[in-house]
CHARMM internal coordinates of N, CA and C (Angstrom, degrees):
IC EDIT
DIST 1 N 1 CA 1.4553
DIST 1 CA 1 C 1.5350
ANGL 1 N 1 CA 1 C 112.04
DIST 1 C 2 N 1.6904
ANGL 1 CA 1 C 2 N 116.21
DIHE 1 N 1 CA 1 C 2 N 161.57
DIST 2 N 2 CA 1.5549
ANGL 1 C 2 N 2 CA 108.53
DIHE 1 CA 1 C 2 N 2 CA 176.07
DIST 2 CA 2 C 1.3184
ANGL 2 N 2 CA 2 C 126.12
DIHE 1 C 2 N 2 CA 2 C -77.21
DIST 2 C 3 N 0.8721
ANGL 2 CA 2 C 3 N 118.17
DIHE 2 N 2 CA 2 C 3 N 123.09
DIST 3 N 3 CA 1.7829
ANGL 2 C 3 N 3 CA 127.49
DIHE 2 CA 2 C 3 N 3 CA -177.06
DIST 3 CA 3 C 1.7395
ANGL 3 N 3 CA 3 C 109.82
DIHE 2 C 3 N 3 CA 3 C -68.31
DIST 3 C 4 N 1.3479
ANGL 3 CA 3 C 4 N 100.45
DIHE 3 N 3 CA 3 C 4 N 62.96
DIST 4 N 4 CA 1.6172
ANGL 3 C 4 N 4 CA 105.24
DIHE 3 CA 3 C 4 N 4 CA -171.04
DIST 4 CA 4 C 1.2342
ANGL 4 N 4 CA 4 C 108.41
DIHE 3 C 4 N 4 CA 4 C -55.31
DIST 4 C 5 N 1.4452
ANGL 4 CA 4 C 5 N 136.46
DIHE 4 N 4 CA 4 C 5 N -31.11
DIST 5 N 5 CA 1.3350
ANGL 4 C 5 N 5 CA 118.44
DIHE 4 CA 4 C 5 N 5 CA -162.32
DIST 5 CA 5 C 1.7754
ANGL 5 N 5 CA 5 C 102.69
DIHE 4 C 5 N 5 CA 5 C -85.10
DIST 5 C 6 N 1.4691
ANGL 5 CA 5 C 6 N 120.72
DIHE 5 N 5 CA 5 C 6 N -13.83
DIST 6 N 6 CA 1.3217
ANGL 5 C 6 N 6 CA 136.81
DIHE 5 CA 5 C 6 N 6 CA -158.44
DIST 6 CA 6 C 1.5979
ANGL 6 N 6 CA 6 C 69.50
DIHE 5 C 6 N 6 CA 6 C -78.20
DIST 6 C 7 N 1.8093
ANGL 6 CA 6 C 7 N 126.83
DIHE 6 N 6 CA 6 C 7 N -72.26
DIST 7 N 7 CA 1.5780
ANGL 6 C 7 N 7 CA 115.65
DIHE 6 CA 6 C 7 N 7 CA -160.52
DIST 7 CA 7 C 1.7574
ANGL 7 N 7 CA 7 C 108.24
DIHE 6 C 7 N 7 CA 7 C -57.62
DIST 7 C 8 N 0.8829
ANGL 7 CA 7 C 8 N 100.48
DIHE 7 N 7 CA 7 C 8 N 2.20
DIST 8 N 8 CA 1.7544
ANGL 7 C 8 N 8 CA 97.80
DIHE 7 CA 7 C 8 N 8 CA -170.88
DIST 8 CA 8 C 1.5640
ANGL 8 N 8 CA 8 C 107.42
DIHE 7 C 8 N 8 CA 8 C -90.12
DIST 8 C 9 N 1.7599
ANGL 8 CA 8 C 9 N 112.19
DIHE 8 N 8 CA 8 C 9 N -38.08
DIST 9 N 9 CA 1.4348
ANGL 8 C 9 N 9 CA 110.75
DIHE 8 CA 8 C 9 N 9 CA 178.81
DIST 9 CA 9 C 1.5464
ANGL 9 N 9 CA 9 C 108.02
DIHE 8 C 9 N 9 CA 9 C -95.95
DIST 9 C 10 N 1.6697
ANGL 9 CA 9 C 10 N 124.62
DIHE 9 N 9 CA 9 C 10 N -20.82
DIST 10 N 10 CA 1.4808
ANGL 9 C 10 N 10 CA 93.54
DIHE 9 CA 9 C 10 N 10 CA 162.84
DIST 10 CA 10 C 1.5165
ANGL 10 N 10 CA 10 C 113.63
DIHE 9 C 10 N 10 CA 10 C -67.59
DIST 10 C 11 N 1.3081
ANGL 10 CA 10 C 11 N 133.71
DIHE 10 N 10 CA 10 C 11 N -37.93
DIST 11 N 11 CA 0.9595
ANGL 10 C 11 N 11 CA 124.69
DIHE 10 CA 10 C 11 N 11 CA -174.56
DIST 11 CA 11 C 1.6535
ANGL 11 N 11 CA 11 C 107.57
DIHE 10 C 11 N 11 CA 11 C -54.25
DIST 11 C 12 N 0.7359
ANGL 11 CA 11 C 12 N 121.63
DIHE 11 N 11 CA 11 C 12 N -86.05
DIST 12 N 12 CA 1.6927
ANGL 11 C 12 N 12 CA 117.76
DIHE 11 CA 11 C 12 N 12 CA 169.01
DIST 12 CA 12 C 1.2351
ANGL 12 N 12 CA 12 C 125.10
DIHE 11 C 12 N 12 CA 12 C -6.81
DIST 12 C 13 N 1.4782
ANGL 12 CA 12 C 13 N 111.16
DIHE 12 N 12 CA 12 C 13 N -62.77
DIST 13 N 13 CA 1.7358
ANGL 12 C 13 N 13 CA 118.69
DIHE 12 CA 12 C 13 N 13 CA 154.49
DIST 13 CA 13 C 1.3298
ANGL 13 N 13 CA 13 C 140.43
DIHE 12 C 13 N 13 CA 13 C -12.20
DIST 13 C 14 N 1.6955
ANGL 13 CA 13 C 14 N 96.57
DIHE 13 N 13 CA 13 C 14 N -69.18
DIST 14 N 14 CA 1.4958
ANGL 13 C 14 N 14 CA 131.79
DIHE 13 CA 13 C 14 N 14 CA 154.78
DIST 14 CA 14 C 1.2371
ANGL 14 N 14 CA 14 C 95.91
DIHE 13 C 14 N 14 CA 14 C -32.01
DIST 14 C 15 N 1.9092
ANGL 14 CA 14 C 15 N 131.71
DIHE 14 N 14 CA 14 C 15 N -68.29
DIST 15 N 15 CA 1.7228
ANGL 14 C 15 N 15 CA 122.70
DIHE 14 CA 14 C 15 N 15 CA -134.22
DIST 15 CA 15 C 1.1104
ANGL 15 N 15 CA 15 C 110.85
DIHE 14 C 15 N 15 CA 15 C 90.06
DIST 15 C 16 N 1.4005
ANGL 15 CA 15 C 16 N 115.82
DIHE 15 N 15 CA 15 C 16 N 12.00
DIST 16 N 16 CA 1.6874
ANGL 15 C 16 N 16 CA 112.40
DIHE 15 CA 15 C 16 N 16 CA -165.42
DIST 16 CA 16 C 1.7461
ANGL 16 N 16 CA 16 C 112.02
DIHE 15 C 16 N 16 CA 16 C -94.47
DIST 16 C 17 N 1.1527
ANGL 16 CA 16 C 17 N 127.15
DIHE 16 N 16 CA 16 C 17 N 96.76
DIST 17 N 17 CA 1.9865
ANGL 16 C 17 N 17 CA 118.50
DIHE 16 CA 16 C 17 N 17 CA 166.34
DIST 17 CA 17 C 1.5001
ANGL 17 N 17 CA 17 C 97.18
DIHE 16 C 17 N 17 CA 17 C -36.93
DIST 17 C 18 N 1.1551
ANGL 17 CA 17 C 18 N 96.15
DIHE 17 N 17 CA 17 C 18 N 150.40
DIST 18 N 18 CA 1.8576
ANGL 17 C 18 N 18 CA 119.79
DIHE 17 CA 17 C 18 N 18 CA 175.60
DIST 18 CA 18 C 1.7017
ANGL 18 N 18 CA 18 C 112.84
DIHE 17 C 18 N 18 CA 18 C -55.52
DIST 18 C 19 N 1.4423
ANGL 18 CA 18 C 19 N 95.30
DIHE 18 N 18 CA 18 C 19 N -46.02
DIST 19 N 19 CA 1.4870
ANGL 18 C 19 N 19 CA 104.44
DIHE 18 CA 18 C 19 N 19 CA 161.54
DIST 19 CA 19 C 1.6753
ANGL 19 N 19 CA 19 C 134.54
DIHE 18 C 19 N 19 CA 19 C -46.36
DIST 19 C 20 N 1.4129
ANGL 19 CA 19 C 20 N 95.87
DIHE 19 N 19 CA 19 C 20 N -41.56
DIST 20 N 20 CA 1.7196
ANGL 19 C 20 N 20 CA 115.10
DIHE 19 CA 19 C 20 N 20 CA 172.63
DIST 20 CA 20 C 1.4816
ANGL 20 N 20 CA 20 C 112.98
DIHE 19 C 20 N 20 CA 20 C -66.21
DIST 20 C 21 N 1.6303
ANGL 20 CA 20 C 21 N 102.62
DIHE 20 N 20 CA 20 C 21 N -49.70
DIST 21 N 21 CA 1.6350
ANGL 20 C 21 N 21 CA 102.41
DIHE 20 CA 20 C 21 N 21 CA 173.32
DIST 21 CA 21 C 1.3634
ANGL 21 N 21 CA 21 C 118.73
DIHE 20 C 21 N 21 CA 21 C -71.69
DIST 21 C 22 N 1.6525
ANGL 21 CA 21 C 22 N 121.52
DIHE 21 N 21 CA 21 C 22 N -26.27
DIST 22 N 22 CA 1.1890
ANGL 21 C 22 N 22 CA 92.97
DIHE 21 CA 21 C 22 N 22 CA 168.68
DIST 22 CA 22 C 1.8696
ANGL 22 N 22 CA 22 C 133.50
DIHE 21 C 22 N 22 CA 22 C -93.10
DIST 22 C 23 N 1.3238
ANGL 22 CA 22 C 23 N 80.33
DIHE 22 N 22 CA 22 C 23 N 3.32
DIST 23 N 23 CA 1.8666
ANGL 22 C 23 N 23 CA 81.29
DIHE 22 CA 22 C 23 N 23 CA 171.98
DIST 23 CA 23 C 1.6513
ANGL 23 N 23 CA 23 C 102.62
DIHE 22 C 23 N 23 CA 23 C -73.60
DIST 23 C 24 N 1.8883
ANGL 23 CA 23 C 24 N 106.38
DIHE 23 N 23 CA 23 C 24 N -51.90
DIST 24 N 24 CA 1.8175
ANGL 23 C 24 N 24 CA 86.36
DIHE 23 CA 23 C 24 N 24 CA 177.37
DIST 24 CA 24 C 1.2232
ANGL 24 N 24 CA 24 C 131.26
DIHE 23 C 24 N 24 CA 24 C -52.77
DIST 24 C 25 N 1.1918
ANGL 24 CA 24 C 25 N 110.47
DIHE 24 N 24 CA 24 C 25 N -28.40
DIST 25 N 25 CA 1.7098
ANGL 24 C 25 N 25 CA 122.63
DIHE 24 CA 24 C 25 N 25 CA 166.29
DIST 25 CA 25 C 1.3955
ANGL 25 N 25 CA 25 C 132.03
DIHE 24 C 25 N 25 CA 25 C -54.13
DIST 25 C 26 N 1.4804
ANGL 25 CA 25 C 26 N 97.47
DIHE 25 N 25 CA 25 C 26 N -16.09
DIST 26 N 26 CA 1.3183
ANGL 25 C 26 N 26 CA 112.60
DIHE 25 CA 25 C 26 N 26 CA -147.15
DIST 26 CA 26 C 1.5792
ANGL 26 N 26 CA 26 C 148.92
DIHE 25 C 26 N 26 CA 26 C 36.94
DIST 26 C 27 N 1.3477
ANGL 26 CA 26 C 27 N 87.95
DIHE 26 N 26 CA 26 C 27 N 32.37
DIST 27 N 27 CA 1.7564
ANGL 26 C 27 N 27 CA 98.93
DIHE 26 CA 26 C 27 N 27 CA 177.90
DIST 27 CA 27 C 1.1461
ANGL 27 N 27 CA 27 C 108.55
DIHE 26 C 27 N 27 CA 27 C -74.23
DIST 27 C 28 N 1.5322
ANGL 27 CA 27 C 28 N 134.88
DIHE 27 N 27 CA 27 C 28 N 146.80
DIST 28 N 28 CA 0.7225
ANGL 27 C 28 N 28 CA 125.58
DIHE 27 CA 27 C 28 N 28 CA 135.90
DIST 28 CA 28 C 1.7174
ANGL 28 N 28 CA 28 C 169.59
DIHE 27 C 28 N 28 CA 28 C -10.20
DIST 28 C 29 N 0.7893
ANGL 28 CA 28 C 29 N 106.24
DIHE 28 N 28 CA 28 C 29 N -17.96
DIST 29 N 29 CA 1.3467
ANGL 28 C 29 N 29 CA 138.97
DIHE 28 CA 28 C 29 N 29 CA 154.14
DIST 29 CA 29 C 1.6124
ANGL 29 N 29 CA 29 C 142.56
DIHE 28 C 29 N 29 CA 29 C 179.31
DIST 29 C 30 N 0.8102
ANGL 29 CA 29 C 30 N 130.98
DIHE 29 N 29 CA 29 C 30 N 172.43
DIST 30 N 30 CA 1.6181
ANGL 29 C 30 N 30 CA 123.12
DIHE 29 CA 29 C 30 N 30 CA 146.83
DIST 30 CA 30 C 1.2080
ANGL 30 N 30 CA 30 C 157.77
DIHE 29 C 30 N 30 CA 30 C -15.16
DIST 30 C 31 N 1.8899
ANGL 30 CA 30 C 31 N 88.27
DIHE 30 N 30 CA 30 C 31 N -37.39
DIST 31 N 31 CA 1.1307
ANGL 30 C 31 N 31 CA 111.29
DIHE 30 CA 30 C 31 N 31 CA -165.49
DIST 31 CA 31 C 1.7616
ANGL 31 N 31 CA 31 C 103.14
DIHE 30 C 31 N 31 CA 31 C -93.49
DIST 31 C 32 N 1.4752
ANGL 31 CA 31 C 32 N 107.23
DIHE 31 N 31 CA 31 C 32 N -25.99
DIST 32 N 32 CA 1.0779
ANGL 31 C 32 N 32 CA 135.75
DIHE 31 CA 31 C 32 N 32 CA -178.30
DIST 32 CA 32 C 1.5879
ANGL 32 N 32 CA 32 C 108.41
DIHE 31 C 32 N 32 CA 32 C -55.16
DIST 32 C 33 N 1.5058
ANGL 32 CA 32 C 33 N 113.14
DIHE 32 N 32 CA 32 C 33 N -63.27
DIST 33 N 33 CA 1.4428
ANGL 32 C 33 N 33 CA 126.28
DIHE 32 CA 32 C 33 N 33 CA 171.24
DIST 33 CA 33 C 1.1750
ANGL 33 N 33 CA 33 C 123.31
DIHE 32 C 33 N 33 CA 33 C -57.71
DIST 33 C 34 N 1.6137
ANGL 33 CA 33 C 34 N 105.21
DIHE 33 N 33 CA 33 C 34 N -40.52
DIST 34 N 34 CA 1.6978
ANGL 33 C 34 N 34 CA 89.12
DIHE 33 CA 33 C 34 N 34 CA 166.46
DIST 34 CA 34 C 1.5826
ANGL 34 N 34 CA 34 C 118.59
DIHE 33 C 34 N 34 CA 34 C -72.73
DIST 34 C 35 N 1.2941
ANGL 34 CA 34 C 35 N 122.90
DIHE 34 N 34 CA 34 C 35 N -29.46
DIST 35 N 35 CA 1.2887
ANGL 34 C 35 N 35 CA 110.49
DIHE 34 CA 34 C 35 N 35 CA 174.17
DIST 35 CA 35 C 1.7321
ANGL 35 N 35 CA 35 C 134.99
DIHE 34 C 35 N 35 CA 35 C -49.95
DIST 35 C 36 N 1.3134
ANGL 35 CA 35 C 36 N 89.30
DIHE 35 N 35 CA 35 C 36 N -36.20
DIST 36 N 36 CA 1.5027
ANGL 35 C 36 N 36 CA 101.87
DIHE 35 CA 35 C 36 N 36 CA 165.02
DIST 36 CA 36 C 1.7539
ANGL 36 N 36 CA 36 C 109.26
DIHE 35 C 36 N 36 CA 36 C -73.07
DIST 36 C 37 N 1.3434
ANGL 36 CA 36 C 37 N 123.74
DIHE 36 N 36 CA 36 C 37 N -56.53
DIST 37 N 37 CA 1.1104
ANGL 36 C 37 N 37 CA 101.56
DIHE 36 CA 36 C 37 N 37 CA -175.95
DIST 37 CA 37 C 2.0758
ANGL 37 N 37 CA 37 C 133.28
DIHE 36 C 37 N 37 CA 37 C -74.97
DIST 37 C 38 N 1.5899
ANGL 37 CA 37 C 38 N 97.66
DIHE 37 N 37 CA 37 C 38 N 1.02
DIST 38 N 38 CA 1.1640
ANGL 37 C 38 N 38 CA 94.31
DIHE 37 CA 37 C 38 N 38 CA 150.76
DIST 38 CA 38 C 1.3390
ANGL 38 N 38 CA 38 C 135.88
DIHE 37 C 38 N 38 CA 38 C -114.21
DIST 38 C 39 N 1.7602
ANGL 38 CA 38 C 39 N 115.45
DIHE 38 N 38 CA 38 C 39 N 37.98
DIST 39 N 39 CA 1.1306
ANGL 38 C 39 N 39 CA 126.77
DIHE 38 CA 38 C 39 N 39 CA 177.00
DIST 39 CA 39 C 1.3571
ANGL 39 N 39 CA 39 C 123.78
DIHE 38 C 39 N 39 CA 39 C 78.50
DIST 39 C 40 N 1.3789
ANGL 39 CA 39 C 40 N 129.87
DIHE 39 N 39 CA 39 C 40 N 3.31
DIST 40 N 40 CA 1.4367
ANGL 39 C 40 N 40 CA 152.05
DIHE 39 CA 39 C 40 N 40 CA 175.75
DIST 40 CA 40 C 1.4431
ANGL 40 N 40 CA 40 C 104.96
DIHE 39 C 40 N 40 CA 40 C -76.27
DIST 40 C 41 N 0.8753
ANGL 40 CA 40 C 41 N 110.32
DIHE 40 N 40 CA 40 C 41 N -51.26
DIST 41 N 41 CA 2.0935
ANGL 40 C 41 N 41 CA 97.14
DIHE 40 CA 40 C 41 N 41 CA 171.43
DIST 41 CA 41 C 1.6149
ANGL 41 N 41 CA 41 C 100.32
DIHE 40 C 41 N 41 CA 41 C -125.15
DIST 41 C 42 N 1.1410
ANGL 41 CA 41 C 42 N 101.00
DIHE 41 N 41 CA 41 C 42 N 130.69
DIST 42 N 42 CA 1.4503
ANGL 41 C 42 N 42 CA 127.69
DIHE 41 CA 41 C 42 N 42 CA -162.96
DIST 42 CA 42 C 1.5350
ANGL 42 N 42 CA 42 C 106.45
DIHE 41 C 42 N 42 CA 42 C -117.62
DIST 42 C 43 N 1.4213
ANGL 42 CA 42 C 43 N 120.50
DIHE 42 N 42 CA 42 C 43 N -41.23
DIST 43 N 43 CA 1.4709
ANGL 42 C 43 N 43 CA 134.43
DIHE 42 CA 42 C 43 N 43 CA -154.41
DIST 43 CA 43 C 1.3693
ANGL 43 N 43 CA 43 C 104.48
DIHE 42 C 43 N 43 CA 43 C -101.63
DIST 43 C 44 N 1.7824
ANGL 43 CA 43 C 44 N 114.29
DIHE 43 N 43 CA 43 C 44 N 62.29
DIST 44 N 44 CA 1.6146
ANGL 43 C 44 N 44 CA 120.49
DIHE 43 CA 43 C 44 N 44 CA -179.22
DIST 44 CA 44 C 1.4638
ANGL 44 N 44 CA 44 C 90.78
DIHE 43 C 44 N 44 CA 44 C -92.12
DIST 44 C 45 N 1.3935
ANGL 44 CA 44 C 45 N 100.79
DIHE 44 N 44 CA 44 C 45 N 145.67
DIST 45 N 45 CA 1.4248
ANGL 44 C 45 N 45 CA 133.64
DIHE 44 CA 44 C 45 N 45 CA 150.69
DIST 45 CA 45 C 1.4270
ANGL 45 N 45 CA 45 C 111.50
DIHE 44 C 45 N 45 CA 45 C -40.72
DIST 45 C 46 N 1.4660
ANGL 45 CA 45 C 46 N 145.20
DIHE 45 N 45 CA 45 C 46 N 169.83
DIST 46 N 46 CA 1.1023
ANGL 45 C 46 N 46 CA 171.05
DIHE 45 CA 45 C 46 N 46 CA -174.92
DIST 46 CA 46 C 1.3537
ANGL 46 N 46 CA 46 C 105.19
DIHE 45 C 46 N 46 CA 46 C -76.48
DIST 46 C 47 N 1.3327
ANGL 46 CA 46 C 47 N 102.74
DIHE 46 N 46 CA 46 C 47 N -64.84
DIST 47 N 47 CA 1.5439
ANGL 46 C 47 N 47 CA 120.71
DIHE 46 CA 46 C 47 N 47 CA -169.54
DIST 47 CA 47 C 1.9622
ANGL 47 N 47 CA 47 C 105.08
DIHE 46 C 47 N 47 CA 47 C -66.86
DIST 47 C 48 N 1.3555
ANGL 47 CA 47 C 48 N 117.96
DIHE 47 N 47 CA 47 C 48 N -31.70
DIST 48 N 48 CA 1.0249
ANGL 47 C 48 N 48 CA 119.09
DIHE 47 CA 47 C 48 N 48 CA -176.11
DIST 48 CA 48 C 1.5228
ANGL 48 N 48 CA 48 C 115.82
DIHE 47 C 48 N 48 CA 48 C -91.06
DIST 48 C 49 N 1.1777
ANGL 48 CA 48 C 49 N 115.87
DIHE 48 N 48 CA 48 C 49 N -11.53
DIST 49 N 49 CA 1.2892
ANGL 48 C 49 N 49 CA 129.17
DIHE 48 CA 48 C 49 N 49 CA -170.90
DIST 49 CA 49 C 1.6923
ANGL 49 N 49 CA 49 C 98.89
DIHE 48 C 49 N 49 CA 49 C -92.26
DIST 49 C 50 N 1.6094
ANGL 49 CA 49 C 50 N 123.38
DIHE 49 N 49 CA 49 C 50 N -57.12
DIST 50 N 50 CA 1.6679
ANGL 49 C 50 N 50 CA 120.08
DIHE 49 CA 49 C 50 N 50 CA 138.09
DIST 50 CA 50 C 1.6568
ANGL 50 N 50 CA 50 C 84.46
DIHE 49 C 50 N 50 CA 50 C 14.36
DIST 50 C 51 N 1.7894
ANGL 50 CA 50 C 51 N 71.18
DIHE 50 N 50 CA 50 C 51 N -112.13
DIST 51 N 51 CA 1.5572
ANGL 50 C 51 N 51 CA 123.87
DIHE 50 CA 50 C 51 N 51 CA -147.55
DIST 51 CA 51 C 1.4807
ANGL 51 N 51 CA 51 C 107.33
DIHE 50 C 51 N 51 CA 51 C -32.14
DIST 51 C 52 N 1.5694
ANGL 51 CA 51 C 52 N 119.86
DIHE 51 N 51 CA 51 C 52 N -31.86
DIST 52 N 52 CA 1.8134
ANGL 51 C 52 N 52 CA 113.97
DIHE 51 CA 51 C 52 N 52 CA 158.50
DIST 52 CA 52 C 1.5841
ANGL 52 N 52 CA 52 C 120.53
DIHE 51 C 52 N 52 CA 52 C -65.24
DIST 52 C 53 N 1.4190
ANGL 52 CA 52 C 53 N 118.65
DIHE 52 N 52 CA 52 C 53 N -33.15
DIST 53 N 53 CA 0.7978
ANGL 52 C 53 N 53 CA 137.23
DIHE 52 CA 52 C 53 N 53 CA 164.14
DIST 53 CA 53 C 1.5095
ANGL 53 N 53 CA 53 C 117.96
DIHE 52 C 53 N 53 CA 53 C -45.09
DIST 53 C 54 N 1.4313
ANGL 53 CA 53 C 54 N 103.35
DIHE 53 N 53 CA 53 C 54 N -66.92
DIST 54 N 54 CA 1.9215
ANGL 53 C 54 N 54 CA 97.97
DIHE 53 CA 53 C 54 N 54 CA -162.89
DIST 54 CA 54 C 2.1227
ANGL 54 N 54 CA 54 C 81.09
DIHE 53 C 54 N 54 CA 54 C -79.69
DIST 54 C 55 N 0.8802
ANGL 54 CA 54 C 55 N 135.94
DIHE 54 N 54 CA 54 C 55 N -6.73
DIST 55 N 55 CA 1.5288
ANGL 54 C 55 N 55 CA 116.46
DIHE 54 CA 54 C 55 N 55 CA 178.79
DIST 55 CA 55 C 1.6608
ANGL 55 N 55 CA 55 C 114.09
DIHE 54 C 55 N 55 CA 55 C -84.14
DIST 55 C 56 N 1.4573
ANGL 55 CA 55 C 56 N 104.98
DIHE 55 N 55 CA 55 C 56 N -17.94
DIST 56 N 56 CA 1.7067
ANGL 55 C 56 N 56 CA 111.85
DIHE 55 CA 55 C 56 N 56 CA 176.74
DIST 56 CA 56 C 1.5460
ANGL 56 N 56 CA 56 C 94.97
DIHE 55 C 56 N 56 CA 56 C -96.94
DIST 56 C 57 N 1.4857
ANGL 56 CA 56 C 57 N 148.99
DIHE 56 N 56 CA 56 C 57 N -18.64
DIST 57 N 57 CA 1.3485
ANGL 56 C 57 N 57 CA 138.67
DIHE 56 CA 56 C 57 N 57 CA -176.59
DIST 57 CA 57 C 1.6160
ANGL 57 N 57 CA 57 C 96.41
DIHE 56 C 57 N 57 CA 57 C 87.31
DIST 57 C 58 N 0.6893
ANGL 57 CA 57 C 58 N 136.69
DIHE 57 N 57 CA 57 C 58 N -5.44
DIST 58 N 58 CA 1.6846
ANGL 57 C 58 N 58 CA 127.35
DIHE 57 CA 57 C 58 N 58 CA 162.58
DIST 58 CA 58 C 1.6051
ANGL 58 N 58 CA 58 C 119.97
DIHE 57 C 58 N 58 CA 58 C -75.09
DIST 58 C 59 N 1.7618
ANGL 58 CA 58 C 59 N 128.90
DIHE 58 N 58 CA 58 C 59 N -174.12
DIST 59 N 59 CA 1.2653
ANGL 58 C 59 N 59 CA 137.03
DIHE 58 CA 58 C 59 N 59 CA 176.84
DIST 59 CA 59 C 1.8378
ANGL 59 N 59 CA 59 C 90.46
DIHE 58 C 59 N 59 CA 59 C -109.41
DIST 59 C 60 N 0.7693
ANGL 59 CA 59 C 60 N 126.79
DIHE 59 N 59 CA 59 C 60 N 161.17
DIST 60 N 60 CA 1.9280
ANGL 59 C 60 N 60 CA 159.03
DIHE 59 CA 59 C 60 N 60 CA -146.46
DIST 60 CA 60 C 1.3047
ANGL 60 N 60 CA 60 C 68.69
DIHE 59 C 60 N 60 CA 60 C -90.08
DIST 60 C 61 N 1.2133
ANGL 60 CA 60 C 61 N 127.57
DIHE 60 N 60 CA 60 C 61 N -87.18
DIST 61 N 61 CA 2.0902
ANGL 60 C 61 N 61 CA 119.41
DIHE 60 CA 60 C 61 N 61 CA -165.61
DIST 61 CA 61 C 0.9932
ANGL 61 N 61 CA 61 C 111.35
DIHE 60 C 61 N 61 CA 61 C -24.54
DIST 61 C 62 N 1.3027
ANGL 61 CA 61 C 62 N 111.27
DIHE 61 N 61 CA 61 C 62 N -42.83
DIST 62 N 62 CA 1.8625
ANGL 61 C 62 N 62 CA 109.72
DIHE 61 CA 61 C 62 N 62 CA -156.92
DIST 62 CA 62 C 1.9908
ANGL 62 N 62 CA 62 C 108.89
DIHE 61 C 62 N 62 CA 62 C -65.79
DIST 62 C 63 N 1.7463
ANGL 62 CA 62 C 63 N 89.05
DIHE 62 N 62 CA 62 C 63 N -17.41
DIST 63 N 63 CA 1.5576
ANGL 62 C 63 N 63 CA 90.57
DIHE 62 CA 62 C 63 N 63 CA -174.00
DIST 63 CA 63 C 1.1223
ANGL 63 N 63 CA 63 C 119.70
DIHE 62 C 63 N 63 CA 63 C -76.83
DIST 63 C 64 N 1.4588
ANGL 63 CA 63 C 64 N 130.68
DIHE 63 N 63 CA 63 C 64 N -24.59
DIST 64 N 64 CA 1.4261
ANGL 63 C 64 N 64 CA 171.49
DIHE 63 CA 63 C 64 N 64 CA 159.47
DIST 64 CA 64 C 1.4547
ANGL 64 N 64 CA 64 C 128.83
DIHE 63 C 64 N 64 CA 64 C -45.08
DIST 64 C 65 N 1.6872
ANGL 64 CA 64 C 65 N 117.71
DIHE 64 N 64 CA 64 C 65 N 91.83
DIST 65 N 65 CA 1.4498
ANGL 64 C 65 N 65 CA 115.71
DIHE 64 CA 64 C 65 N 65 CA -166.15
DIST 65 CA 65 C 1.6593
ANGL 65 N 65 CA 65 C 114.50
DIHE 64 C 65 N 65 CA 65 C -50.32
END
COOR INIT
IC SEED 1 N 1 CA 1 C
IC BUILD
């Protein structure tokens, strides 16, 4: 499963607003990133799970309980 609170403190780490991570991510919005990081959408794609990934500097596992 996703280790949301793990994306919640690299993001934080970074200095990054939710907004910032999700443009590197390329999500769609804001609203998008917070959903994932408070456990509300869980059921990302591969490709999107990446794409949080290379925007926090970690590998896709690392996001992953």
């Amino acid at each position: 499963p996703l280790d949301c609170e793990r994306i919640k403190a690299l993001r934080e780490k970074l200095g990054l607003t939710q907004e910032e991570a999700a443009r590197l991510a390329g999500l769609r919005s804001r609203q998008n990133w917070n959903n994932i990081e408070s456990g509300r959408r869980t059921n990302l794609t591969i490709e999107t799970l990446e794409a949080i990934a290379k925007a926090l500097g970690v590998k896709a596992s690392d996001l992953l309980k």
